[in-house]
MILUMKOL-15554 format. One record per residue (C-alpha): residue number from 1; residue in three letters; x, y negated, z negated. Coordinates in nm, 3 decimals. Last residue first. Layout:
<recs>
REC / resi / resn / px / py / pz
REC / NUM / ala / X / Y / Z;
...
</recs>
This chain:
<recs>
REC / resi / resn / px / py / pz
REC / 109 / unk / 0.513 / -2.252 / 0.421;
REC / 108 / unk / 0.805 / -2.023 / 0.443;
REC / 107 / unk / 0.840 / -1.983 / 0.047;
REC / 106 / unk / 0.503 / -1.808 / 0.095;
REC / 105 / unk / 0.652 / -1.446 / 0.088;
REC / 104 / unk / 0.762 / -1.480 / -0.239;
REC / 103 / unk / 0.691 / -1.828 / -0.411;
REC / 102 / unk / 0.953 / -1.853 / -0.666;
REC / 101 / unk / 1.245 / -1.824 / -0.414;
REC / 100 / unk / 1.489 / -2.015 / -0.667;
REC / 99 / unk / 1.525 / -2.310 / -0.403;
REC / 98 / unk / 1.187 / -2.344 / -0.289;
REC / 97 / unk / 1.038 / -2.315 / -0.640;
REC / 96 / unk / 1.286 / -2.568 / -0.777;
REC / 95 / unk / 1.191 / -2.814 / -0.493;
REC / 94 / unk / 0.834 / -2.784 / -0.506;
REC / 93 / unk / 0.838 / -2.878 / -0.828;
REC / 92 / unk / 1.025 / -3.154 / -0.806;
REC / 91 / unk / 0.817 / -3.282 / -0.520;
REC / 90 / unk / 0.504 / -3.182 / -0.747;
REC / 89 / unk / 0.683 / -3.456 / -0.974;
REC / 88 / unk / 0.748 / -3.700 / -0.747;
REC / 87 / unk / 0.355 / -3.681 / -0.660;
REC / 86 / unk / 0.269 / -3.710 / -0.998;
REC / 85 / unk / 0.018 / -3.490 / -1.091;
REC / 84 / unk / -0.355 / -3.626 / -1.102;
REC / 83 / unk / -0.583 / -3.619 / -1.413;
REC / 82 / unk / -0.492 / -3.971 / -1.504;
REC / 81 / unk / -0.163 / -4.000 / -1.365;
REC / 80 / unk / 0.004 / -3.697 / -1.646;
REC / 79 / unk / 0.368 / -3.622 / -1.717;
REC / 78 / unk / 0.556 / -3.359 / -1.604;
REC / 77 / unk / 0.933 / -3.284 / -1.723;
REC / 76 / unk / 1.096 / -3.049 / -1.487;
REC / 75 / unk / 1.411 / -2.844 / -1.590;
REC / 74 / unk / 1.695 / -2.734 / -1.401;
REC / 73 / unk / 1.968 / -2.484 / -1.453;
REC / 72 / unk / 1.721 / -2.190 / -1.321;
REC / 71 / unk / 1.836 / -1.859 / -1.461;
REC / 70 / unk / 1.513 / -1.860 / -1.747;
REC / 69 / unk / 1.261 / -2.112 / -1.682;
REC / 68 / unk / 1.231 / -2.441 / -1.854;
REC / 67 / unk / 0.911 / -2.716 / -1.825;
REC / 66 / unk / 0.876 / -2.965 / -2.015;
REC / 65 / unk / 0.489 / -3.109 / -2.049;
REC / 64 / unk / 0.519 / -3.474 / -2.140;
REC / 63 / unk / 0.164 / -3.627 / -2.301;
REC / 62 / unk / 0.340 / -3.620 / -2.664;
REC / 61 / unk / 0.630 / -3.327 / -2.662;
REC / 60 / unk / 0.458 / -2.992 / -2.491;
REC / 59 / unk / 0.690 / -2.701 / -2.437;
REC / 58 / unk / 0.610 / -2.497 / -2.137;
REC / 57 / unk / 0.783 / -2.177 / -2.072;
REC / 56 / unk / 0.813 / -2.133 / -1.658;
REC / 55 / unk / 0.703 / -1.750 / -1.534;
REC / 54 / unk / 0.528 / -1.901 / -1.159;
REC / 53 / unk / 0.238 / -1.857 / -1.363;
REC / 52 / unk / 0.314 / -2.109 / -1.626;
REC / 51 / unk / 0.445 / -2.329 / -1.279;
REC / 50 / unk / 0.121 / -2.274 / -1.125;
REC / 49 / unk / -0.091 / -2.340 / -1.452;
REC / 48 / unk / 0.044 / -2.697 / -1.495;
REC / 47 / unk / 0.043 / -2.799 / -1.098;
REC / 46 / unk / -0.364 / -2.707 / -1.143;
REC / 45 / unk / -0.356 / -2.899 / -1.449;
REC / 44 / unk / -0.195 / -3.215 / -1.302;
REC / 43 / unk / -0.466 / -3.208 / -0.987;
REC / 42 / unk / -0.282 / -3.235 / -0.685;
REC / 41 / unk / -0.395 / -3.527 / -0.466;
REC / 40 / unk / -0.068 / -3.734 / -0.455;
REC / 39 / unk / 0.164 / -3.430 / -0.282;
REC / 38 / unk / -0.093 / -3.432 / -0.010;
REC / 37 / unk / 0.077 / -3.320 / 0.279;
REC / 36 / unk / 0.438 / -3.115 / 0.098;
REC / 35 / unk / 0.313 / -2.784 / 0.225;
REC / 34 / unk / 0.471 / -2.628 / -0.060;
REC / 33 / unk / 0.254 / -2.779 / -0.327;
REC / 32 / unk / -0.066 / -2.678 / -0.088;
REC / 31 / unk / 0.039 / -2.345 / -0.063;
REC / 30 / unk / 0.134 / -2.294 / -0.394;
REC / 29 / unk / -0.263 / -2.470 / -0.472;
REC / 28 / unk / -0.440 / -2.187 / -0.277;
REC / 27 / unk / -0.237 / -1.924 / -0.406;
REC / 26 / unk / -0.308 / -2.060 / -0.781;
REC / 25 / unk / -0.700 / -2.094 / -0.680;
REC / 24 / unk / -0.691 / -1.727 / -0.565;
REC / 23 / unk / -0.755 / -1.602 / -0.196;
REC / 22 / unk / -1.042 / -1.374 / -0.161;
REC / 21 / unk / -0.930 / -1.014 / -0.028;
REC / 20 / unk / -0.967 / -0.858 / 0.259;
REC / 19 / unk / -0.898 / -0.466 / 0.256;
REC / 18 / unk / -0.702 / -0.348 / 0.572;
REC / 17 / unk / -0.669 / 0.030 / 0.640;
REC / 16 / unk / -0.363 / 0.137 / 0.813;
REC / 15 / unk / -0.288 / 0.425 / 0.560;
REC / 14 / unk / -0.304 / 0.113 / 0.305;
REC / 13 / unk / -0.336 / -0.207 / 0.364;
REC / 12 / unk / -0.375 / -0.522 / 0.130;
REC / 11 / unk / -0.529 / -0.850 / 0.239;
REC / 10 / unk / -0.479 / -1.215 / 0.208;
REC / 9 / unk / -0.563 / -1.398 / 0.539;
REC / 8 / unk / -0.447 / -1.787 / 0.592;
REC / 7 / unk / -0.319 / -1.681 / 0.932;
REC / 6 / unk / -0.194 / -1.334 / 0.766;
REC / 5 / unk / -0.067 / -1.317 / 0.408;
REC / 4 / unk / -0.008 / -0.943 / 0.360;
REC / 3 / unk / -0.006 / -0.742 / 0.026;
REC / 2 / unk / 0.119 / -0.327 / 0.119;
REC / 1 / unk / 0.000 / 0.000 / 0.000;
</recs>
């Protein structure tokens, strides 16, 4: 058995039978942080639970969220715009999931 993305498709085969599968909200917003389009419109919580689910430990200090994740060197530090992310700070993101191959087989977005 095997997961394939697929023209926006997410399905899993097995003995050449495909089984379609909805896309998740956390697949849905990787692919829009990698994208890079609308780096202003992503919602601060949404960029929140993609990096705990990416495997980064949050620690929370005031309205900062800091962000560590074991064998990266980097950290990111997010702060809130309202209830939008900061688009430097999805750029950030981006960046350390692009360069420690976070994203599997979407880091070719």
């Amino acid at each position: 058995m095997s997961m394939v993305r697929s023209m926006g498709q997410v399905y899993t085969e097995t003995n050449g039978q495909r089984r379609y599968r909805r896309r998740v909200k956390s697949d849905k917003i990787l692919e829009k942080v990698l994208r890079g389009v609308s780096d202003a419109n992503i919602e601060f919580d949404d960029l929140r639970h993609l990096l705990n689910g990416l495997g980064f430990q949050e620690r929370i200090r005031g309205s900062h969220r800091i962000y560590t994740k074991d064998g990266a060197v980097e950290i990111i530090n997010l702060q809130p715009n309202g209830s939008k992310a900061k688009p430097y700070q999805v750029k950030q993101a981006r960046m350390l999931i692009l360069k420690y191959k976070l994203a599997g087989e979407n880091d070719q977005v």
